[in-house]
PyMOL CGO cylinders between C-alpha atoms (Angstrom):
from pymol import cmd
from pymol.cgo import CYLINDER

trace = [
    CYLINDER, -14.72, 4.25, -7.91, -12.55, 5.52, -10.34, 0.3, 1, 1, 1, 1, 1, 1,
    CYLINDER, -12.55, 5.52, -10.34, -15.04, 7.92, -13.21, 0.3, 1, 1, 1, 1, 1, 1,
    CYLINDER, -15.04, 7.92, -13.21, -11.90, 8.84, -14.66, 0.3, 1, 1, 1, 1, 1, 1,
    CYLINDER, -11.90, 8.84, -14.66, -9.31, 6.38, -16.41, 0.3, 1, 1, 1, 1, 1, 1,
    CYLINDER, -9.31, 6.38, -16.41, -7.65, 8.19, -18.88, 0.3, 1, 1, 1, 1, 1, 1,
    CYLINDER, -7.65, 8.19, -18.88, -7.20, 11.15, -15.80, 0.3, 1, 1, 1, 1, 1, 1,
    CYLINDER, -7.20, 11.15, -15.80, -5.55, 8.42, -13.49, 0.3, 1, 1, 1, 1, 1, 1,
    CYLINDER, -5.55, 8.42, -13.49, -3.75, 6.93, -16.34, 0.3, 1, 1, 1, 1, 1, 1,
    CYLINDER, -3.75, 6.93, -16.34, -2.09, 10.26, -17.18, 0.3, 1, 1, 1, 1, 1, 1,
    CYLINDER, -2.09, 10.26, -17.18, -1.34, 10.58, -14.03, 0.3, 1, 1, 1, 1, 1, 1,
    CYLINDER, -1.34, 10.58, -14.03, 0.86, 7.49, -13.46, 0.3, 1, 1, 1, 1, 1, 1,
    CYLINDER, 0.86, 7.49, -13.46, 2.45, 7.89, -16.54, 0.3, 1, 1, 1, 1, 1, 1,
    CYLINDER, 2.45, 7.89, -16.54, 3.82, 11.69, -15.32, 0.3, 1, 1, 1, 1, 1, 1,
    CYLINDER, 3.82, 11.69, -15.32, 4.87, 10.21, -11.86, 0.3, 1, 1, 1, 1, 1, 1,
    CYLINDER, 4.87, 10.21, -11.86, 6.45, 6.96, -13.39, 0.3, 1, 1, 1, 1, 1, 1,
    CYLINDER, 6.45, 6.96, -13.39, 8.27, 9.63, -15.66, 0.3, 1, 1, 1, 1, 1, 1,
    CYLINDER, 8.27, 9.63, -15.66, 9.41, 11.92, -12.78, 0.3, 1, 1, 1, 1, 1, 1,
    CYLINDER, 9.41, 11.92, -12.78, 10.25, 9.03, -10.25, 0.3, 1, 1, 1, 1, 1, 1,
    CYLINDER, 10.25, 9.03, -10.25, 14.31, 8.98, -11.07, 0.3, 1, 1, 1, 1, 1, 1,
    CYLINDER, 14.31, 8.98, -11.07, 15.23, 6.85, -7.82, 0.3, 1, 1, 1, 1, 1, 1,
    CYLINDER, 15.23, 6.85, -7.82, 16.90, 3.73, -8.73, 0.3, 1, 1, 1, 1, 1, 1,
    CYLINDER, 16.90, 3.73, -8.73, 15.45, 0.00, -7.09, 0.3, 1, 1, 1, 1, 1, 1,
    CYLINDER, 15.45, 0.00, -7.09, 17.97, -0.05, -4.71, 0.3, 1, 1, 1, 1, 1, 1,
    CYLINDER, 17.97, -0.05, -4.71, 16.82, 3.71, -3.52, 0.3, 1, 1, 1, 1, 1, 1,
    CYLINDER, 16.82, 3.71, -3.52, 13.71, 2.30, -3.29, 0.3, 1, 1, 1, 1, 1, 1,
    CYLINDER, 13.71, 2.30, -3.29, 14.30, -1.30, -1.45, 0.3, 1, 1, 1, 1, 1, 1,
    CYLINDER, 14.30, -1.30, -1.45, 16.58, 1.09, 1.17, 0.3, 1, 1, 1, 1, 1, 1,
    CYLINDER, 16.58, 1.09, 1.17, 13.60, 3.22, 1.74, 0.3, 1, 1, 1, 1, 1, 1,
    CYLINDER, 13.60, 3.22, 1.74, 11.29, 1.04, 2.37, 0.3, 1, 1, 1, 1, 1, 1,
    CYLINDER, 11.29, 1.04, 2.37, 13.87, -1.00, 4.62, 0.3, 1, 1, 1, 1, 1, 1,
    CYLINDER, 13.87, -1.00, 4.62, 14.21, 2.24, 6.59, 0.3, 1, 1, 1, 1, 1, 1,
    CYLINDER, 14.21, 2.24, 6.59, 11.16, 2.97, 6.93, 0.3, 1, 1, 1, 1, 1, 1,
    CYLINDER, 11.16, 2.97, 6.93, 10.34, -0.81, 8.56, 0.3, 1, 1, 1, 1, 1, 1,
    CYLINDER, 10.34, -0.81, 8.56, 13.13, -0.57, 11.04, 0.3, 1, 1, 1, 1, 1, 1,
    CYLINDER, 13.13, -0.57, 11.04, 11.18, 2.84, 11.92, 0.3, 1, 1, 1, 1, 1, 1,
    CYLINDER, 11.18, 2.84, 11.92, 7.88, 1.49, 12.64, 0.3, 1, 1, 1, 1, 1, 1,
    CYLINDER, 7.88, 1.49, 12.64, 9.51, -1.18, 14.41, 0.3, 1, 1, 1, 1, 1, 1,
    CYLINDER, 9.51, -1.18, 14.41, 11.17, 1.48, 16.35, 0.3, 1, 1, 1, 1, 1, 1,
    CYLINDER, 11.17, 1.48, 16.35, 7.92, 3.71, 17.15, 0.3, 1, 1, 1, 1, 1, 1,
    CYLINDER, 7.92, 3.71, 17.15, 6.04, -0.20, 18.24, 0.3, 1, 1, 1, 1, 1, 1,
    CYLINDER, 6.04, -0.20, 18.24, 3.46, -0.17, 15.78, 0.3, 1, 1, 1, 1, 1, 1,
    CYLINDER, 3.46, -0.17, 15.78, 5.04, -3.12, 13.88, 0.3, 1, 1, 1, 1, 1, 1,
    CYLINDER, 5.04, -3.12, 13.88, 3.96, -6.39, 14.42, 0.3, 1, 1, 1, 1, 1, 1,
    CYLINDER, 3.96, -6.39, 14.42, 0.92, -5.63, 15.19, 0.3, 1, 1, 1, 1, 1, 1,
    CYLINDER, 0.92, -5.63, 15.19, -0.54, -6.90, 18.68, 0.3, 1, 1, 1, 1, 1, 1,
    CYLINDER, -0.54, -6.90, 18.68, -3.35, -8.68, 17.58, 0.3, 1, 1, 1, 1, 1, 1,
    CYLINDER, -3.35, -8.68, 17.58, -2.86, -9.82, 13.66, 0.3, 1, 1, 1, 1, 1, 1,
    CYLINDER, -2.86, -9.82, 13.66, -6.26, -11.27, 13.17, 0.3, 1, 1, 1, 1, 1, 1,
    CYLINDER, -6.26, -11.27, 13.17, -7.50, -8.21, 14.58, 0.3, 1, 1, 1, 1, 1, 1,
    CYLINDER, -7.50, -8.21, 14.58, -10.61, -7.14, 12.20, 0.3, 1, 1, 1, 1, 1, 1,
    CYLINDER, -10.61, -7.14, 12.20, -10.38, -9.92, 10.16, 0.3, 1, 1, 1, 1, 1, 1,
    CYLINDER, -10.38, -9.92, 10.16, -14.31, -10.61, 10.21, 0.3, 1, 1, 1, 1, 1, 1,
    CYLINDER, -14.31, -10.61, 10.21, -14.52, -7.41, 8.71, 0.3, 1, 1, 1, 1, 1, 1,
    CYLINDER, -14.52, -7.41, 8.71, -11.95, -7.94, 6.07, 0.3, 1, 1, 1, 1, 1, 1,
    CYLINDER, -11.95, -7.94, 6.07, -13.61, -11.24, 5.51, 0.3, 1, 1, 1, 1, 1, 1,
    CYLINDER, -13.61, -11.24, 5.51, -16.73, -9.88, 5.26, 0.3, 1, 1, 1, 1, 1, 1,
    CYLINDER, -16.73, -9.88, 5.26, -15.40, -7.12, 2.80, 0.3, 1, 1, 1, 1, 1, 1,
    CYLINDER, -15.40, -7.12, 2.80, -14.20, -9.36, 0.18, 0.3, 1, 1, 1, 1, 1, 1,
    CYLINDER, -14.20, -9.36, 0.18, -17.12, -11.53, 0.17, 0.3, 1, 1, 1, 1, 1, 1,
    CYLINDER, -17.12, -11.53, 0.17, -19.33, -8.47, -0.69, 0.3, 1, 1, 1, 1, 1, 1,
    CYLINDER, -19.33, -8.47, -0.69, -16.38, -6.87, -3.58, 0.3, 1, 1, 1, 1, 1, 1,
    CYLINDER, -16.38, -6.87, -3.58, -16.14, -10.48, -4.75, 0.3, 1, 1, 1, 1, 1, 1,
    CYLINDER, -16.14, -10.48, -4.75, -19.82, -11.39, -5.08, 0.3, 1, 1, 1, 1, 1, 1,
    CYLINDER, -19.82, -11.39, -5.08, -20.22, -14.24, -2.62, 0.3, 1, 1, 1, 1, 1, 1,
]
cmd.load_cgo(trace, "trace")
């Protein structure tokens, strides 16, 4: 739970000020670091559904149901 919004706020604003790499940085980045877990076998994962009751079972509680 976040006490704090102005704190967070503040805070995003400073890194969104400081972050100077470009979209295409970015996209290139994240690319790399796919191919990478691809790589190291921990991407796709063996079992997708894999916890899913609990996920379920997660967003019925945070959503009310």
């Amino acid at each position: 739970m976040i006490k704090n919004s102005k704190f967070l706020q503040d805070f995003e604003d400073e890194q969104t000020e400081k972050d100077d790499m470009t979209l295409e940085e970015k996209l290139s980045l994240l690319n790399s670091l796919y191919k990478y877990a691809l790589k190291l076998g921990t991407l796709p994962p063996d079992n997708p559904l894999e916890g899913i009751e609990d996920d379920i079972k997660l967003a019925r509680i945070i959503n009310g149901v």
